[in-house]
C-alpha positions in Angstrom: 22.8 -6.6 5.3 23.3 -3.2 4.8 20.0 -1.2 4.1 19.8 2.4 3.0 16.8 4.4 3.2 15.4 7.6 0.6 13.3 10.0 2.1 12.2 12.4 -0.4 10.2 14.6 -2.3 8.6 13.1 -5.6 8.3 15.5 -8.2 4.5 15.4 -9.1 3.6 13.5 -12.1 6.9 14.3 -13.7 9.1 10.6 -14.1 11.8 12.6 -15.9 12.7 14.1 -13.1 12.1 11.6 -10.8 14.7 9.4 -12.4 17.2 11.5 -13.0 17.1 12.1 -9.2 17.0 8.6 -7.9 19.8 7.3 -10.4 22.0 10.3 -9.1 21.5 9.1 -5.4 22.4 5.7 -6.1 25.4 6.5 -8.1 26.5 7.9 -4.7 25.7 4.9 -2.8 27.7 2.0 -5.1 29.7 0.0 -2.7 27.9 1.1 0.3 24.5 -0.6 0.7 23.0 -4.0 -0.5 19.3 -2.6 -0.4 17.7 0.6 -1.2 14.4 1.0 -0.4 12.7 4.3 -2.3 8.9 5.6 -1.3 5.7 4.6 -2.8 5.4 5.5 -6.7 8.6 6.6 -6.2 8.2 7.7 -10.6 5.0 9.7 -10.3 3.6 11.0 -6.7 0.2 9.4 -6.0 -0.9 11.6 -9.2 -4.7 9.5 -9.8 -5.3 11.6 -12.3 -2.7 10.7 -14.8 -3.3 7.2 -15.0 -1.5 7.5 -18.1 2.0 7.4 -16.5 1.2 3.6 -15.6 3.5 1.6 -17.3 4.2 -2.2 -18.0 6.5 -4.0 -16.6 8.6 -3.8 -19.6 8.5 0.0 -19.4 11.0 2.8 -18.9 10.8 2.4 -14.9 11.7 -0.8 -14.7 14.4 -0.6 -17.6 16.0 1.9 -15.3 15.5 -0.1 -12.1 17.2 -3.8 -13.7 19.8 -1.3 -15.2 20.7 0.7 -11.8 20.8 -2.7 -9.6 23.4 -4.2 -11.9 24.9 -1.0 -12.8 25.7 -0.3 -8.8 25.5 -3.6 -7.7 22.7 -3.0 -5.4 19.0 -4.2 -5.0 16.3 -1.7 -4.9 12.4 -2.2 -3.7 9.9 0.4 -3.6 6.5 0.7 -5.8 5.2 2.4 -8.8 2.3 2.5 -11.5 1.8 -0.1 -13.1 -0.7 -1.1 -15.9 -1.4 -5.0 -16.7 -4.5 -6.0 -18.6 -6.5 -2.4 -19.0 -5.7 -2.7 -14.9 -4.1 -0.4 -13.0 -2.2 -1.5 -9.7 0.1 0.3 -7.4 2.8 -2.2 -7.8 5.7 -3.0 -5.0 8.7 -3.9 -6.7 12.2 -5.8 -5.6 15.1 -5.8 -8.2 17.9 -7.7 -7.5 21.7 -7.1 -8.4 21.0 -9.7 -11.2 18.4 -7.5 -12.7 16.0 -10.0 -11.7 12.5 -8.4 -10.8 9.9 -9.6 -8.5 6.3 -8.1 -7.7 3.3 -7.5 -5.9 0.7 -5.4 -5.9 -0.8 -3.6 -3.5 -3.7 -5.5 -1.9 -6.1 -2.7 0.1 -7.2 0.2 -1.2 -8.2 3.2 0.5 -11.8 3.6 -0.8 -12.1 6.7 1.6 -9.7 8.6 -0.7 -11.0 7.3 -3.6 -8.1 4.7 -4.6 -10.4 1.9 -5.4 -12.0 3.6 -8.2 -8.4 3.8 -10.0 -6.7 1.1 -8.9 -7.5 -3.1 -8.7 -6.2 -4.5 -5.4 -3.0 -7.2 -5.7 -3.6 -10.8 -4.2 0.0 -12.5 -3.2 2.6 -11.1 -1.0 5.7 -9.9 -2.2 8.5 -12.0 0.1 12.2 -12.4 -1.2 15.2 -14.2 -0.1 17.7 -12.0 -0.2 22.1 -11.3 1.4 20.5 -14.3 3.3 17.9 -12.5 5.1 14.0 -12.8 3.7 11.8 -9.8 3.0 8.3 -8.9 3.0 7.5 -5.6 1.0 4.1 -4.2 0.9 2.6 -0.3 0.2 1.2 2.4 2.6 -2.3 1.4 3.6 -1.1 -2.4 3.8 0.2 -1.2 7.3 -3.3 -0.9 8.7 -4.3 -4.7 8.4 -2.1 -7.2 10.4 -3.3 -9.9 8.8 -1.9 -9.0 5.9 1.5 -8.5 7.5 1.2 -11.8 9.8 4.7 -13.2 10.2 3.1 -17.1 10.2 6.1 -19.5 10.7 8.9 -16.6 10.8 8.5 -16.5 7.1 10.7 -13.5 7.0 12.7 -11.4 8.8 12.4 -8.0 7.5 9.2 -5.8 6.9 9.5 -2.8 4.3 6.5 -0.5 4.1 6.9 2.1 1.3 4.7 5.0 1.1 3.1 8.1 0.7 1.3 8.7 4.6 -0.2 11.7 4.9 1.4 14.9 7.7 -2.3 14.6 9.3 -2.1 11.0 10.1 1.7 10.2 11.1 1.2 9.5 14.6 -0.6 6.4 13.4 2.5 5.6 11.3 4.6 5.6 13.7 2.7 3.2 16.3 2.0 1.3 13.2 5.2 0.4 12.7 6.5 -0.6 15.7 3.5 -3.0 16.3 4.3 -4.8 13.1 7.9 -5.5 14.3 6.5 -6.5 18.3 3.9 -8.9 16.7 5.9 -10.4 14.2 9.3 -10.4 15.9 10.9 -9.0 12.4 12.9 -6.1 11.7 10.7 -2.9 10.1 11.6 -1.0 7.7 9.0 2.2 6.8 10.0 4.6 4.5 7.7 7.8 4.0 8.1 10.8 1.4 8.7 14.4 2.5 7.1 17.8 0.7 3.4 18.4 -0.9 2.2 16.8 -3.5 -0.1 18.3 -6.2 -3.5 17.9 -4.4 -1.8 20.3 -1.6 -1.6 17.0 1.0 1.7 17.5 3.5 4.1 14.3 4.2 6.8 14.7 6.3 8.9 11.6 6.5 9.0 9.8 9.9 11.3 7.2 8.0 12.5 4.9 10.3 14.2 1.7 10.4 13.2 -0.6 13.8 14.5 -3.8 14.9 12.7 -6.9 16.4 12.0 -4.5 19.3 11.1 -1.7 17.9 14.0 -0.1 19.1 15.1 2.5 16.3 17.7 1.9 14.4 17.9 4.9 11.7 15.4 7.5 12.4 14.8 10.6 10.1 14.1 14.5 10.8 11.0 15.6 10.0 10.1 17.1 6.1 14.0 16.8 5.9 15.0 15.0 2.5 17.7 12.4 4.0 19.5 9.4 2.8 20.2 6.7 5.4 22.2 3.3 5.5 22.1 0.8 8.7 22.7 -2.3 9.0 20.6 -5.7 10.0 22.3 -8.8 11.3 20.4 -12.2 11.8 22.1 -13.5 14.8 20.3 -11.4 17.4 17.1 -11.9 15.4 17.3 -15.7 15.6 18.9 -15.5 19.0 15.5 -13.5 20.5 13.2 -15.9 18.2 14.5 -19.1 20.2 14.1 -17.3 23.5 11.0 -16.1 23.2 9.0 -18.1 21.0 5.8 -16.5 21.3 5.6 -17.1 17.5 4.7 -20.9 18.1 2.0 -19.7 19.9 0.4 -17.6 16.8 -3.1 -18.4 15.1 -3.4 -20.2 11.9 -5.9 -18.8 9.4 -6.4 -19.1 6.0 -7.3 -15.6 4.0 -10.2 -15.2 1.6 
């Protein structure tokens, strides 16, 4: 499966824009990828005080997403803001060639910043079968709390992490990552936006795609906006999984 990643800036709190730029980098990339993965809130920028850009999931962001995957026969996963109930959610997405939409919502919040006190925190994993290989997509902060990530049973292959992680804080991105792939024996995807964003806070990328090892199989240049395609294969994946099957040996929990 080919997988192409966006590293970005996201024009703050302005969608128009946002989608004009996103649709113009896919129209590129018909024919050449089976996935593209965008940043968190890929619409909007983390922008918590314009809650009013939230939108259903019958809204104009997904419209354009369903519309784009069959368009340019591609699927596309990232997240944006979404409003369900007089709730507000920071919701990963996954739209398939079909037009077919699956979500999730982001389950922890970071009340140190403040997030909890906009946003309600999602319940279920987001995990899709998809080219034949299955995918776990989850948002930012999610990368903190392994148990929330636990590959139980292998069931799936390839982690995708979208977000908005802070310049200050990369370092912990980076090691981040690579744990999730060790401990789960999964391929890692993590892609990051680039620029400021309207509060003033600095990202700058560290995009990466990792495999089972955590050895790096796209890596990005620092506050660089880049597009990236690489491809995943299964074999090796399922080859290294029989060999060392340390993931026999992994607790069994149930999460409350």
């Amino acid at each position: 499966m080919r997988i192409t990643l966006i590293q970005d800036i996201v024009f703050w709190a302005d969608k128009a824009a946002n989608i004009q730029k996103v649709e113009d980098q896919l129209a590129l990339l018909a024919g050449d990828t089976d996935l593209v993965v965008l940043p968190e809130m890929f619409t909007t920028g983390f922008c918590t005080d314009k809650l009013q850009l939230s939108e259903t999931n019958e809204g104009e962001t997904v419209r354009k997403l369903r519309y784009w995957a069959s368009k340019f026969k591609l699927a596309i996963t990232g997240s944006f803001m979404a409003t369900e109930q007089d709730k507000i959610y920071n919701r990963a997405f996954f739209v398939f060639p079909t037009g077919e939409l699956e979500t999730a919502d982001k389950r922890h919040l970071f009340t140190l910043g403040g997030e909890h006190e906009y946003f309600s925190a999602g319940e279920k994993r987001l995990i899709v079968n998809y080219c034949g290989v299955k995918i776990l997509v989850l948002v930012c902060y999610d990368i903190r709390f392994p148990v929330w990530s636990r590959n139980v049973n292998n069931e799936y292959d390839l982690a995708i992490f979208v977000a908005n992680f802070p310049k200050r804080r990369i370092v912990d991105w980076d090691i981040l990552l690579q744990a999730r792939a060790v401990e789960n024996q999964a391929y890692v995807c993590g892609v990051n936006r680039v620029g400021v964003d309207g509060v003033g806070i600095e990202y700058d990328g560290h995009s990466t795609l990792i495999d089972f090892k955590a050895r790096p199989l796209l890596k990005f240049l620092e506050n660089k906006s880049s597009v990236q395609t690489a491809e995943i294969k299964m074999e090796p994946l399922e080859l290294y999984r029989r060999k060392f099957t340390v993931w026999q040996d992994a607790d069994q929990f149930d999460l409350k």
